[in-house]
C-alpha positions, 0 to 999 in steps of 0.5 A: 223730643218730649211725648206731647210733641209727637203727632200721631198721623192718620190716614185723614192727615195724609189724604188716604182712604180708611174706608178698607181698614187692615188688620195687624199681622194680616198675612199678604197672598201668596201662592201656596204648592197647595193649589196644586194637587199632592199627586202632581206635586210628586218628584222622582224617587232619586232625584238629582235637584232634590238630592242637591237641595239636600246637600246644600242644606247638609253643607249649611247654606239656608237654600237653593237658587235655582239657575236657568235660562227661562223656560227651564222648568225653574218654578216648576220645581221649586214647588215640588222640591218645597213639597218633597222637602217639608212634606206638608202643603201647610208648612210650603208658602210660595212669594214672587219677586218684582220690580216693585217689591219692597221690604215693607212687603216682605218683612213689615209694613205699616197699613191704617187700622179700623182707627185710622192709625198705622200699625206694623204689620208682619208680611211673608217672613216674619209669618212664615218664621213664626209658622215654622217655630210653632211647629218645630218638628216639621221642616218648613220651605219659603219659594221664592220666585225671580228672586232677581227682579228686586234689591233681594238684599234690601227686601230682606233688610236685618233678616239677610244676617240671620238667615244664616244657619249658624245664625238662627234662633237668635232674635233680633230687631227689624226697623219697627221694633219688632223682634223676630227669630229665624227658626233652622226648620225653615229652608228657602228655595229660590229661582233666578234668571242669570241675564236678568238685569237685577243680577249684576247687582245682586248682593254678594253677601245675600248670594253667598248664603245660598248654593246654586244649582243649575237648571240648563236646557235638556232636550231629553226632557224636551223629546220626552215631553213632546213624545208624550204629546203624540209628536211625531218622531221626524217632527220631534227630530227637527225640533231638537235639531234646530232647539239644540242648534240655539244651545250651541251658540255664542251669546247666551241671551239665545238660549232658552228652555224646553218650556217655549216648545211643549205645545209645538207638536206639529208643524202648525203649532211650531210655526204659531209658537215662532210667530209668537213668542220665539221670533219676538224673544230672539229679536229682542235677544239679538237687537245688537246681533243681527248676524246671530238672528240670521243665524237664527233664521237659517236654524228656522228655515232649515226646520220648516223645510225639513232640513238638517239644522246648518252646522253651527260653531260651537262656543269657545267656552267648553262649559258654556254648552249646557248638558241635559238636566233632570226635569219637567215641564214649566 
């Protein structure tokens, strides 16, 4: 096709608005562990994650996926393993996956100009790699949040090769034409909902470049937590009673993090927070389970009446039973 016979498209053409004209190589928003003061950023000196992050980068994977249940402290601490590792609120960028996120936001998009014509424009990869090759001495982290929720490997798109370690630095080219580089200074900390449904589809080869590291339930830091609060300790107890009770069970889909229960420091707030949002979670959790749910509901009752939690069997799977993990609260 000779060149006078390729149309350039405009917005006009295509019925879109260039009254908000963008600007090439504008970064998108994103979360940043900046908007979080240094001082609650801070992990524990010997922290068991960030001592697995370190050896998962030591072993030449490209990050983490954090693994967990939700409400398992999970973006809790990839943010702050993102500021313990870089050092730096400058060289930390946080992104959230979703159902609707694309390689064109990720990697680059086309958006009109101040003319009307579309430019590629670099998204969050691209930036955050040319951040981390101007600063070479200065380990750079990229978190992403429910990594799970999309086509991870489609958002990443001729990127997914070269995130690799024996792989960076060497340049290559994205669909646009765009050449890029991924620098080795730039780690990448993600986290994941195992039961999400995007993660049986999640790409093998996307997968195995990352280590994964478990985030399970941990009533130590659940009984910290609240103790902290001002709880009462036959309260406390009860609570962990019918909170490990939900631990032991066969179907995983019922399990849940410490995060649901940080604010039930009495018997009022447990009940509003049933009411709320553990009720609902478990009823969605055991729409195909209703002996489960009863199970549940005799768990329940048990706490309110001040009870002890009904003995429940435990999964015939050994490993299924998740023991306490390092953390804090989501």
């Amino acid at each position: 096709m000779t060149p006078e016979k390729v149309r350039q498209l405009t917005v006009e053409n295509l019925g879109i608005a260039s009254a908000a004209a963008s600007t090439p190589d504008a970064p998108t928003p994103a979360l940043s562990a900046a908007d979080t003061s240094p001082e609650d950023l801070e992990l524990p000196e010997g922290d068991e994650v960030l001592a697995q992050l370190l050896d998962a980068i030591d072993l030449g994977y490209a990050g983490i996926i954090l693994v967990g249940p939700p409400g398992t402290s999970k973006s809790w601490y990839a943010k702050r393993l993102a500021h313990a590792y870089a050092g730096d609120a400058d060289a930390t960028d946080f992104v959230q996956f979703h159902t609707s996120y694309q390689y064109e936001d990720f990697m680059v998009g086309f958006v009109p100009d101040a003319a009307g014509r579309f430019q590629p424009v670099k998204r969050t990869l691209p930036i955050m790699c040319e951040k981390a090759l101007t600063r070479p001495d200065t380990q750079h982290v990229l978190v992403i949040d429910e990594i799970s929720r999309c086509d991870a490997a489609r958002v990443f798109g001729e990127a997914l090769t070269y995130i690799e370690m024996d792989k960076r630095k060497l340049p290559f080219r994205v669909a646009s034409g765009l050449e890029m580089t991924i620098p080795e200074n730039l780690v990448i900390i993600a986290t994941m909902n195992p039961w999400d449904k995007g993660v049986d589809d999640m790409d093998i080869a996307f997968e195995r470049r990352f280590a994964r590291v478990e985030m399970p339930p941990s009533s130590d830091i659940l009984r910290e937590i609240l103790l902290a609060k001002g709880a009462e300790q036959d309260f406390v107890e009860r609570l962990l009673a019918f909170y490990e009770g939900i631990q032991r069970l066969d179907d995983e889909y019922c399990r849940l993090g410490h995060a649901y229960f940080i604010n039930a420091v009495n018997d009022t707030s447990a009940r509003r927070i049933w009411a709320f949002s553990l009720d609902p979670f478990f009823k969605r959790a055991c729409r195909f389970l209703p002996e489960t749910y009863k199970d549940i509901r005799r768990m329940w009752r048990a706490f309110e009446d001040g009870a002890p939690a009904p003995e429940m069997e435990a999964p015939t799977d050994p490993e299924a039973v998740p023991a306490g993990a390092p953390g804090a609260a989501a």
